[in-house]
matplotlib code that plots the C-alpha trace (Angstrom):
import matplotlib.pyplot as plt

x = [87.5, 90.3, 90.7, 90.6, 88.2, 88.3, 85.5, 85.2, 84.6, 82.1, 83.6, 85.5, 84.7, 86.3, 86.5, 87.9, 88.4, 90.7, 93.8, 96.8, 100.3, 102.1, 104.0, 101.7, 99.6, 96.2, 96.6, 94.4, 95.0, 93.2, 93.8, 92.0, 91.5, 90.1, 89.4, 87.6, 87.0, 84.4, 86.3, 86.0, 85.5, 88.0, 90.7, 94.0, 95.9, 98.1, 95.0, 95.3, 91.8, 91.3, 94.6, 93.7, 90.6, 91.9, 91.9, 93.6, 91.7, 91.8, 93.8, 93.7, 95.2, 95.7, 96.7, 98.0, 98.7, 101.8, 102.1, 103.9, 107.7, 107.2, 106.3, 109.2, 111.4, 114.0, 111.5, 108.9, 109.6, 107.5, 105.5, 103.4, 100.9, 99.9, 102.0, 100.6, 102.0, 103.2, 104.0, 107.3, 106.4, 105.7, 107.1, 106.1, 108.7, 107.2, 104.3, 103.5, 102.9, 103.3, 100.8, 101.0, 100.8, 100.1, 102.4, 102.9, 104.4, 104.8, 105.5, 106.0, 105.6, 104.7, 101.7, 100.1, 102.1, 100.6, 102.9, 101.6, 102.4, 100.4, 100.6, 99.1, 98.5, 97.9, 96.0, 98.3, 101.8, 101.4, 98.4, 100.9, 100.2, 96.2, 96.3, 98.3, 96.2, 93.3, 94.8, 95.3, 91.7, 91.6, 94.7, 93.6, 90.2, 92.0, 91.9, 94.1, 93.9, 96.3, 95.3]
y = [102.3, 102.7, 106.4, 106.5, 108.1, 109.2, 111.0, 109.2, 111.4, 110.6, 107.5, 106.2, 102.7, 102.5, 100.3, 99.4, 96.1, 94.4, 92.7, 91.6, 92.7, 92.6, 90.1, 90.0, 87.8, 88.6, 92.6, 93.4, 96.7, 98.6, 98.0, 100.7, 99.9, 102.7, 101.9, 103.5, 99.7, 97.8, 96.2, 92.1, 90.8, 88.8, 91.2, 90.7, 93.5, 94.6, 94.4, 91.1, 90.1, 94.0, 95.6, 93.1, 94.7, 98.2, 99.8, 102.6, 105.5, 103.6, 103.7, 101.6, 102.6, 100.2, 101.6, 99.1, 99.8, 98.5, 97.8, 99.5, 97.8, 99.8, 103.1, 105.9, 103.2, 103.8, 102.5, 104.4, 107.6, 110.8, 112.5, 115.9, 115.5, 112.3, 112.0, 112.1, 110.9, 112.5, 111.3, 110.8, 108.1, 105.4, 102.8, 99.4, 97.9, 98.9, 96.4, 93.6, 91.8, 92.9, 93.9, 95.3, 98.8, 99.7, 101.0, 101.2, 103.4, 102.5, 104.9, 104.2, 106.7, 107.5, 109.8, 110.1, 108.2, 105.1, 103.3, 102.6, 101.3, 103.6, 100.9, 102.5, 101.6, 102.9, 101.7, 103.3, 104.7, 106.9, 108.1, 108.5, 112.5, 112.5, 109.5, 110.4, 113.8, 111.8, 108.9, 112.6, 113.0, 110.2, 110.8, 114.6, 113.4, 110.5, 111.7, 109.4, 110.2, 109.0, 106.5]
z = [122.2, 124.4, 123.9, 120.6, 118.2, 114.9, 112.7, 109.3, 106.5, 104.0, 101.4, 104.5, 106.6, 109.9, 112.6, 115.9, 117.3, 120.1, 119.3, 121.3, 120.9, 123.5, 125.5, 127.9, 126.5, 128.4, 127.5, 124.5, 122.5, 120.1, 116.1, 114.2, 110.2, 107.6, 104.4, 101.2, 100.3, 102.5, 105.7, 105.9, 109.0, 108.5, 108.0, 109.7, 111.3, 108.6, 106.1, 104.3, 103.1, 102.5, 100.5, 98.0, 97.3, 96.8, 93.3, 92.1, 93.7, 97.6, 100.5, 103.8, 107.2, 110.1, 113.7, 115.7, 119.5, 121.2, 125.3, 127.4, 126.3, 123.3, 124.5, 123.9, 122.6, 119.3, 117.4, 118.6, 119.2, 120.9, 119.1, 120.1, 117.4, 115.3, 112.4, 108.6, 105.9, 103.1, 98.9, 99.6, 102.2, 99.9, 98.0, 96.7, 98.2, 101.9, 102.1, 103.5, 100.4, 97.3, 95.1, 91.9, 91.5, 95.1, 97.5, 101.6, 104.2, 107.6, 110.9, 114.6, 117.2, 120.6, 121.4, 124.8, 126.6, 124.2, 120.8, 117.6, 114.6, 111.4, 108.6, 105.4, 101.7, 98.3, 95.6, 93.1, 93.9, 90.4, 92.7, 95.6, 95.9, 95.8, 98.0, 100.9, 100.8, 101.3, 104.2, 105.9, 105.6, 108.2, 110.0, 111.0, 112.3, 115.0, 118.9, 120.9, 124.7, 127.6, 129.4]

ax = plt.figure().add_subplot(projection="3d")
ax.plot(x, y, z, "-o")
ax.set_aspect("equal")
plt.show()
């Protein structure tokens, strides 16, 4: 969708749907979710009605695209390859809501001309090191193109 692909390794359920995000009301923009938990459709961007299913062995990734305002920004800086994450990354204290024993890492960047928001979470932050090895698993495998 929109230039962006991703191959999901085996244990993984992705999807990609439309969301908007920008002020521009009518622009619509990818929002990407990976999960080693099945994905509700009902799931909001930032995983509610998902990270509440995670146990200790699971991770779940949203990318969320930004418009144009955002791209190159402070907040968002350039980027020649898609950032992964590493252990050191997370912290229960980095989520969206808190939930016991996981923990969240959130980075912003600018890649092909295009800003995103790489929200991720961890079923266990004792886990933290196994975990982030395998969100990579996802990360490594995304293709964003210019549009």
């Amino acid at each position: 969708m929109k230039g962006i692909e991703v191959d999901v390794p085996s244990g993984w359920e992705c999807r990609i749907r439309q969301a908007g995000h920008t002020e521009d009301t009518a622009t619509v923009l990818p929002v990407l979710h990976a999960a080693t938990v099945a994905l509700s459709a009902d799931r909001a961007d930032y995983g509610g009605g998902v990270v509440e299913k995670l146990r200790d062995g699971d991770v779940f990734i949203s990318l969320i695209e930004f418009g144009e305002e955002a791209v190159g920004s402070n907040l968002y800086p350039p980027v020649d390859a898609i950032p992964q994450v590493d252990h050191s990354m997370f912290n229960p204290f980095q989520l969206q809501r808190s939930l016991p024993g996981q923990a969240g890492t959130q980075v912003f960047f600018t890649y092909s001309g295009r800003a995103f928001c790489m929200y991720v979470v961890l079923g266990s932050f004792g886990r933290r090191v196994s975990l982030a090895a395998r969100a990579n698993e996802i990360i490594r495998s995304l293709s964003i193109e210019a549009l």
